[in-house]
Backbone bond lengths (Angstrom), bond angles and torsions (degrees), N, CA, C in turn:
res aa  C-N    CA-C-N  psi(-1)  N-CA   C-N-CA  omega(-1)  CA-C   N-CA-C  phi
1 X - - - 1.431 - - 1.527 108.81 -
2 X 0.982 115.64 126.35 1.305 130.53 -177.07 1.902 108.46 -95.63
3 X 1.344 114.97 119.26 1.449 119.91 -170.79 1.223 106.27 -115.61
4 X 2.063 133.67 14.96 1.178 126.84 177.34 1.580 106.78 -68.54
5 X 1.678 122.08 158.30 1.337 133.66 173.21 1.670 93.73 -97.82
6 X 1.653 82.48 128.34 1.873 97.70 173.19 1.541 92.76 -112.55
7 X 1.271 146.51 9.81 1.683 134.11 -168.16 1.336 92.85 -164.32
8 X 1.349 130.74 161.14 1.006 155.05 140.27 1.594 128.27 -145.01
9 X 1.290 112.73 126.04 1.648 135.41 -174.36 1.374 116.42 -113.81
10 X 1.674 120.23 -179.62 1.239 97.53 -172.88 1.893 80.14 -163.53
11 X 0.999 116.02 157.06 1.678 115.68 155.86 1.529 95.28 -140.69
12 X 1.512 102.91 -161.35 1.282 114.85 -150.68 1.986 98.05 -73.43
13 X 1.472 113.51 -33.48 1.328 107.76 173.77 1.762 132.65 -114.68
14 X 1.557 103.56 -8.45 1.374 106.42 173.12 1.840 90.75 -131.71
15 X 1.603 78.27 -179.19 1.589 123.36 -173.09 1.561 103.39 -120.88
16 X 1.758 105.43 99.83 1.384 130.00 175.07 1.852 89.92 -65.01
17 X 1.484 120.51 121.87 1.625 125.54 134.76 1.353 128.68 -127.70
18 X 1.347 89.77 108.40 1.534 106.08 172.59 1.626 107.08 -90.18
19 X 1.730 85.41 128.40 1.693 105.96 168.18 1.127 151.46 -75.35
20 X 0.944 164.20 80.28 1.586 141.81 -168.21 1.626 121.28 21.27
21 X 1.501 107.28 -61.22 1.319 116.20 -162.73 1.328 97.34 -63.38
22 X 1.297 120.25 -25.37 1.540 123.56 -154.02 1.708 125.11 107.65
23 X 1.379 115.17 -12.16 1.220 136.30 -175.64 2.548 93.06 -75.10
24 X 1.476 86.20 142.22 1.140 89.06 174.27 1.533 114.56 -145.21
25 X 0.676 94.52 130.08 2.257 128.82 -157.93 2.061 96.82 -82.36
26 X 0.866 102.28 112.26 1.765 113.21 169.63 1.212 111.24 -115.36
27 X 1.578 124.96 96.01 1.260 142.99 176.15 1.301 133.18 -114.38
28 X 1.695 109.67 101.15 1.362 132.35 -161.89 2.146 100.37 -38.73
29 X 1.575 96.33 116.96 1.913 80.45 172.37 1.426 112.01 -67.62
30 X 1.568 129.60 10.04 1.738 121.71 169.15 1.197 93.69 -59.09
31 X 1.633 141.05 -40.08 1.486 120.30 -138.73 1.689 91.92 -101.47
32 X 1.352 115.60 28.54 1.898 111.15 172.71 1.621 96.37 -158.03
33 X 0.944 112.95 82.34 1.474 127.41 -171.97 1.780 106.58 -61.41
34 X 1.174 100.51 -34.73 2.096 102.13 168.19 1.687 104.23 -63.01
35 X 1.095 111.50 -56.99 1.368 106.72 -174.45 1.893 103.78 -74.91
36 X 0.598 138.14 19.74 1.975 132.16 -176.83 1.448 82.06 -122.42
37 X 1.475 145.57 -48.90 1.419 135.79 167.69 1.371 127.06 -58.31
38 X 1.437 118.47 -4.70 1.387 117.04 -155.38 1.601 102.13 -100.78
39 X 0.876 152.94 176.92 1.356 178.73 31.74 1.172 112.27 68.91
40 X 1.689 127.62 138.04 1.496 109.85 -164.68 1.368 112.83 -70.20
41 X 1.730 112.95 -33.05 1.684 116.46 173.40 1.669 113.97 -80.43
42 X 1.101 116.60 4.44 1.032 109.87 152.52 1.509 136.37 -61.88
43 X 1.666 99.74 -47.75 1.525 123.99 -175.17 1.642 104.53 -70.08
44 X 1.319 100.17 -21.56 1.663 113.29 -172.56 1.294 122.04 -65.24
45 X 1.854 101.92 -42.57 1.410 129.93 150.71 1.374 149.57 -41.34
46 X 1.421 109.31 46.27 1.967 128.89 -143.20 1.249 79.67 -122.39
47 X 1.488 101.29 175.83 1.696 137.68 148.38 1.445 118.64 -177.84
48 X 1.127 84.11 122.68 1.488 89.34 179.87 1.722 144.88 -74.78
49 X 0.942 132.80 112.19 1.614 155.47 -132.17 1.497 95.21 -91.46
50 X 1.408 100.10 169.31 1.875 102.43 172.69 1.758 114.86 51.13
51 X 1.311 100.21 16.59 1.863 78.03 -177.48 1.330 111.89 84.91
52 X 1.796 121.34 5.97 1.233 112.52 175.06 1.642 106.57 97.01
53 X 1.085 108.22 28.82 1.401 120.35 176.20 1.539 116.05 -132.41
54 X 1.451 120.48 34.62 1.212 138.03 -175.87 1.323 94.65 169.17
55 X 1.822 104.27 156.45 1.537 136.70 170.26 1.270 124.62 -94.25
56 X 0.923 152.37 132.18 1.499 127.74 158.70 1.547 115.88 -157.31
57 X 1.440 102.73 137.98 1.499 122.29 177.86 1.211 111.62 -98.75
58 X 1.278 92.35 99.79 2.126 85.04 178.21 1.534 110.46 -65.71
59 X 1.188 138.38 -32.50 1.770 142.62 166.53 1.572 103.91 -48.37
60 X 1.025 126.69 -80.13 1.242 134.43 -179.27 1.219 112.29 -75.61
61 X 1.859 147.48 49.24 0.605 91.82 147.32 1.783 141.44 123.99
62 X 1.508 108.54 -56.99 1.344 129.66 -133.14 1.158 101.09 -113.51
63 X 1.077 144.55 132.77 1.877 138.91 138.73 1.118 101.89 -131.75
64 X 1.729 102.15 139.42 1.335 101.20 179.16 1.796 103.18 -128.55
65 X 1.101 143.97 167.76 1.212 147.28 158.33 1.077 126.36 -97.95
66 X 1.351 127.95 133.00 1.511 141.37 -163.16 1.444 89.08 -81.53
67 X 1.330 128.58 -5.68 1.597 113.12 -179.68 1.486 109.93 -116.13
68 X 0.974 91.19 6.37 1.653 104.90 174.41 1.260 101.90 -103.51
69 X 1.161 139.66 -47.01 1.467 128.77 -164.03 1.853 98.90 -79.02
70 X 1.525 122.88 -11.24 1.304 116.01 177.12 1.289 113.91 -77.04
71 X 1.195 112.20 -42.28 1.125 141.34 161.25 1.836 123.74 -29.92
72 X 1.137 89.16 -29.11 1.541 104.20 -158.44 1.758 146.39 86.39
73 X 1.669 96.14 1.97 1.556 112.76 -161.51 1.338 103.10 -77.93
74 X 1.263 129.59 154.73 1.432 143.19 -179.82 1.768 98.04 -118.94
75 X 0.999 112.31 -158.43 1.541 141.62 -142.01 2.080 80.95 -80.90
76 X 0.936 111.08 92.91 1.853 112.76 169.89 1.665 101.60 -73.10
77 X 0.962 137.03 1.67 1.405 136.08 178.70 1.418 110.00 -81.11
78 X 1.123 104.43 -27.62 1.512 117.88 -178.89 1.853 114.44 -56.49
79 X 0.865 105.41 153.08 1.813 104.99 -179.96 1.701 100.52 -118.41
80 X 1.458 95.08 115.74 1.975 104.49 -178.79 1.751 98.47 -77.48
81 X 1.223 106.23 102.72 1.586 96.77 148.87 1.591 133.54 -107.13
82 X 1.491 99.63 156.51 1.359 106.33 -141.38 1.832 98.74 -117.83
83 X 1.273 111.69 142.23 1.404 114.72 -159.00 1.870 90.46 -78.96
84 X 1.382 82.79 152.00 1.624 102.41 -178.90 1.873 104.81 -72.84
């Protein structure tokens, strides 16, 4: 199975990724808080790394992994705090 991104889209609340296989990935922009702040030509402003096995915004910032978003992972930059 091949999990590289051949497309990427965007609307007002997710991140369209379409795959190779043909499979296409709808990922809420809550879970990448740089990109849900950014500008629509900002988001426009990607290329994809690895052969299509990563995202990345050089402006913002950003890399994301095509095996992470299968995965389910959001923004790992983030710091989990944990109730006392």
């Amino acid at each position: 199975m091949n999990t590289s991104a051949l497309e990427l889209d965007f609307d007002a609340t997710m991140m369209w990724v379409t795959l190779v296989d043909g499979r296409k990935l709808g990922v809420p922009l809550a879970y990448f808080p740089r990109l849900r702040a950014a500008t629509p030509e900002q988001r426009q402003q990607y290329e994809f790394s690895g052969g299509g096995t990563g995202i990345h915004w050089d402006a913002l910032d950003e890399d994301i992994s095509v095996e992470g978003l299968l995965m389910g992972l959001g923004d790992r930059t983030r710091t989990n705090r944990m109730a006392a």
